[in-house]
C-alpha positions in Angstrom: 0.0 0.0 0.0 1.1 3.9 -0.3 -0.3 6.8 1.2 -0.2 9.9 -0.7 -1.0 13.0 1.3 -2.4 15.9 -1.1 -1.9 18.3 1.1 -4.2 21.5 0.5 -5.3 22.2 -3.7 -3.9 25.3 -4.5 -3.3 27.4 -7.2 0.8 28.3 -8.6 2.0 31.8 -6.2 1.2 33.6 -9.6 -2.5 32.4 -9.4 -1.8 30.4 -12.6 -3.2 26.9 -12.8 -1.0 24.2 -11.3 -0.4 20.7 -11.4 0.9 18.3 -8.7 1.7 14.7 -9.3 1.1 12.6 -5.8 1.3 9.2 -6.9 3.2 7.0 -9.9 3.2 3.4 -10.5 4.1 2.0 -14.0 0.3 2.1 -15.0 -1.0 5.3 -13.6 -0.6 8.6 -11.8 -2.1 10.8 -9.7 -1.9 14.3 -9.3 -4.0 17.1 -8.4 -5.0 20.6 -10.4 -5.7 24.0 -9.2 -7.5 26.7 -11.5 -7.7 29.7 -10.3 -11.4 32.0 -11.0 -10.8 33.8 -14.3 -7.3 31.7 -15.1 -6.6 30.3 -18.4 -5.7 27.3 -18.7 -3.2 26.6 -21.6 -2.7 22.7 -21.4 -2.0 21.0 -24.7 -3.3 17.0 -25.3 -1.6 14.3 -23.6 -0.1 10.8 -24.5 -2.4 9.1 -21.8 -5.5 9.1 -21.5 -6.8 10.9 -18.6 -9.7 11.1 -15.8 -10.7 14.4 -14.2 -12.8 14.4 -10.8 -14.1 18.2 -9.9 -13.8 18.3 -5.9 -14.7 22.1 -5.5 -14.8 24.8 -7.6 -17.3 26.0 -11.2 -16.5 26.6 -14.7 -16.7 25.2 -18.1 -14.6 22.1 -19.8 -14.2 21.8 -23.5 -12.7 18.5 -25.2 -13.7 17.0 -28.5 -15.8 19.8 -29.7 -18.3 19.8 -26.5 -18.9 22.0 -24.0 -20.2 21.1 -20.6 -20.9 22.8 -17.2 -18.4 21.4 -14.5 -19.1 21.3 -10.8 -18.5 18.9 -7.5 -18.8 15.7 -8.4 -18.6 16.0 -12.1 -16.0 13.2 -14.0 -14.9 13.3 -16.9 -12.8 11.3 -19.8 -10.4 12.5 -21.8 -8.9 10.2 -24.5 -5.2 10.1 -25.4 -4.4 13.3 -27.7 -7.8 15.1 -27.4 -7.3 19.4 -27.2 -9.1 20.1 -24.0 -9.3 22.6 -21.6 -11.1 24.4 -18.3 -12.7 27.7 -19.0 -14.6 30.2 -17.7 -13.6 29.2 -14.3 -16.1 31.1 -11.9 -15.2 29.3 -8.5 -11.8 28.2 -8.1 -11.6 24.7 -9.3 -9.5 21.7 -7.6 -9.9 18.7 -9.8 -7.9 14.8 -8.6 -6.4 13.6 -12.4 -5.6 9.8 -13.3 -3.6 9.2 -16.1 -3.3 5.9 -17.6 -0.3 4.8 -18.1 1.4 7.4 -16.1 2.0 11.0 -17.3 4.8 11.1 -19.8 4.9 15.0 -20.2 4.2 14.8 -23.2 
């Protein structure tokens, strides 16, 4: 078993969005994201294919040419290589992320 203590979600110092891995096996990681109310978020598509779970926090989410409404308790899929990205973030979001196989970088 491991343990992976979060800590608190929070945004970069400069109030940009920020990403922080807390777990990593050969199959998967873990990490959490913080976007900030009004940030942009400039992520480009990954190699893995990723799961977003919205813990706190409003906005939109745009991937695959759809739009949807994100809030607590909203999950999402987003394939291998698909352009995505939060938006019009009206409540500061923390989101937990699962990539699978773990995040390349890339």
């Amino acid at each position: 078993m491991q343990i992976a203590d979060a800590g608190r979600f929070a945004p970069a110092a400069d109030g940009t969005p920020h990403y922080a891995e807390q777990l990593r096996v050969a199959a998967l990681s873990v990490g959490t994201y913080s976007v900030p109310s009004g940030a942009i978020d400039d992520q480009t598509p990954h190699a893995e294919d990723e799961v977003y779970f919205v813990v706190s926090g409003r906005g939109s989410f745009t991937a695959g040419g759809r739009t949807a409404e994100v809030g607590p308790g909203t999950t999402l899929l987003v394939p291998a290589g698909e352009d995505h990205r939060f938006h019009d973030v009206s409540e500061d979001l923390a989101v937990l992320v699962v990539f699978a196989p773990a995040y390349s970088g890339t």
